[in-house]
C-alpha positions, 0 to 999 in steps of 0.5 A: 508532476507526480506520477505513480505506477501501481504493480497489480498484475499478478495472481498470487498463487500461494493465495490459493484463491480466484480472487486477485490477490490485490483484491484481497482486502485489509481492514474491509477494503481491497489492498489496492483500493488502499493503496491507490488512496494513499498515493493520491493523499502523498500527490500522486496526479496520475496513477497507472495500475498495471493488471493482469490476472483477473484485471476485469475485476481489478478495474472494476473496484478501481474504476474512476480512481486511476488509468489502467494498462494491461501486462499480458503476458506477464513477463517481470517486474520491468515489463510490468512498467514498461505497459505504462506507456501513457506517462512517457511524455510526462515531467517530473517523477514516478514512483512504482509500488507493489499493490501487494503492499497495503500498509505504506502511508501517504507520509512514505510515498511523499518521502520517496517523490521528494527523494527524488529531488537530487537523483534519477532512481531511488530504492526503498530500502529497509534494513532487515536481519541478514538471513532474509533473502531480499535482494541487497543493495550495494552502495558505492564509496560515495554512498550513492547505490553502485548495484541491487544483488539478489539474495540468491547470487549473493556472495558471503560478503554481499548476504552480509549487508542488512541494508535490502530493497524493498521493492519501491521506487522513484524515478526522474521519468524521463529518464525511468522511459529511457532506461527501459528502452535499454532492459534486455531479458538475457536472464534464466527466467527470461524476464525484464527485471526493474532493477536492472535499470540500476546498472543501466543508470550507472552506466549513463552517469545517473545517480541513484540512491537509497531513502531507507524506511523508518518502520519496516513494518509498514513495507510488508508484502502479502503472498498469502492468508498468513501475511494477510492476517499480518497486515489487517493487525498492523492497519486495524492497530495503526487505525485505532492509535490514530483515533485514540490519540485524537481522543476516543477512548477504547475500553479494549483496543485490541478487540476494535476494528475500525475501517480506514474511511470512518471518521470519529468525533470528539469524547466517543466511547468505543467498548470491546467487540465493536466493528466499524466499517465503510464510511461510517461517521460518528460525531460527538460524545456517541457510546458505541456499547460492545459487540456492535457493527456499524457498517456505512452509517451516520451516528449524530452527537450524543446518540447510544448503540447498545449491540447493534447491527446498523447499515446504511442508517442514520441515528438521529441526535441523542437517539438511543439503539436498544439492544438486538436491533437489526437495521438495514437501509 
């Protein structure tokens, strides 16, 4: 069985916002929402997502999409895991992400369930340049990972290693279960910390490994506006390489921006300025002309928009949208 646990707890201080950071949302949609998506396209069964600040709103978006467990108080990422006691009598694997991570494809998560196939943990690792403080992952002479060392108790050899952790995780989840009975909170922070379990899976004879991620870009997190921004240009560039290798043509890309739940049909035009959002559908040769939005809408084959505002409409085969049209179901 394939398990996942979504870490959506925290506020997100350097947000500076009221709105849960996983709330915040790329490409129109709240990151979680994204992310709670993808791990049901990689096979995910069930999925816990762990709450916290603001978890009335949290649950409120995702109602119906997955399980809930509270973390209160917030007391590290071990804890956090530990609150998803409605999968410790479950089989097979669980993988733990962060809802701060909106561009990880269904493609990635099903990589790091299948990775788990010949191991009892595995880290997501990504290789970055040495000066970025993530925590390092320290491999035995087998390969297998002997240890994760922060950045900040790194020594010069350790802050040497590119090969860092990402943040991810896949566990046998029985044995993820076990382990956790073992987390011990003897830090300064007083805090549980998942990748101590790393030590305590060594200890049991457990093998744990690394699966390193082929587009580090893919893995980034989102602690503020600025990291925000970032990963609306990755999804918006994803989305738009998808849809132009289907077909559509874009007379500029760049200035498209196109929802993840929208679905384009063959030969569409989409010119410069146009917002497409919701769970829109196009169907076949449809010119979508510039600077129009359509949020939610059904556009029938052959049909024209010229600068158009159209939600929650249908546009009826070859029908033609002049321009300035406001519509609104």
């Amino acid at each position: 069985m394939k398990n996942a646990i979504v870490m959506a707890a925290g506020k997100g201080t350097r947000m500076h916002s009221d709105v849960p950071k996983v709330l915040h949302e790329v490409c129109g949609v709240p990151m979680v929402e994204l992310i709670v998506n993808e791990l049901k396209q990689a096979g995910a069964e069930r999925i816990v997502t762990i709450t916290g600040f603001g978890h009335e709103k949290v649950e409120r978006v995702l109602e119906g999409q997955c399980e809930f467990a509270l973390q209160e108080p917030q007391l590290g990422t071990g804890h956090a895991v530990m609150q998803a006691r409605a999968l410790e009598g479950e089989t097979g694997v669980t993988v733990v992400v962060n809802g701060d991570a909106p561009c990880v494809r269904a493609e990635t998560y099903q990589s790091l369930f299948e990775a788990c196939s010949n191991a009892d943990m595995v880290i997501f690792a990504v290789r970055m340049d040495p000066s970025v403080a993530y925590g390092r992952i320290i491999r035995s002479a087998d390969g297998t990972v002997d240890r994760i060392v922060e950045f900040k108790d790194a020594n010069e050899q350790e802050r040497a290693v590119t090969e860092m952790n990402a943040g991810m995780y896949a566990f046998r989840n029985e044995a993820l279960f076990e382990g956790l009975k073992e987390l011990t909170n003897n830090n300064a922070q007083h805090e549980y910390y998942i990748t101590d379990l790393v030590e305590i899976f060594r200890r049991k004879g457990l093998t744990v490994r690394a699966l390193i991620s082929e587009d580090p870009a893919e893995l980034q997190g989102v602690n503020d506006s600025v990291e925000l921004a970032a990963a609306n240009r990755t999804m918006y560039d994803r989305i738009r390489r998808k849809w132009m290798k289907n077909g559509t043509s874009m007379t500029d890309p760049d200035t498209v921006y196109i929802g993840p739940y929208a679905e384009i049909g063959r030969d569409v035009v989409i010119e410069p300025g146009v917002q497409i959002s919701g769970h829109t559908v196009i169907g076949d040769r449809v010119r979508i002309k510039a600077h129009s939005v359509l949020e939610d809408c059904t556009v029938k084959n052959g049909a024209v928009v010229e600068h158009a505002v159209l939600k929650g409409i249908t546009i009826e085969e070859n029908e033609e949208i002049p321009p300035f049209t406001y519509r609104k179901s």
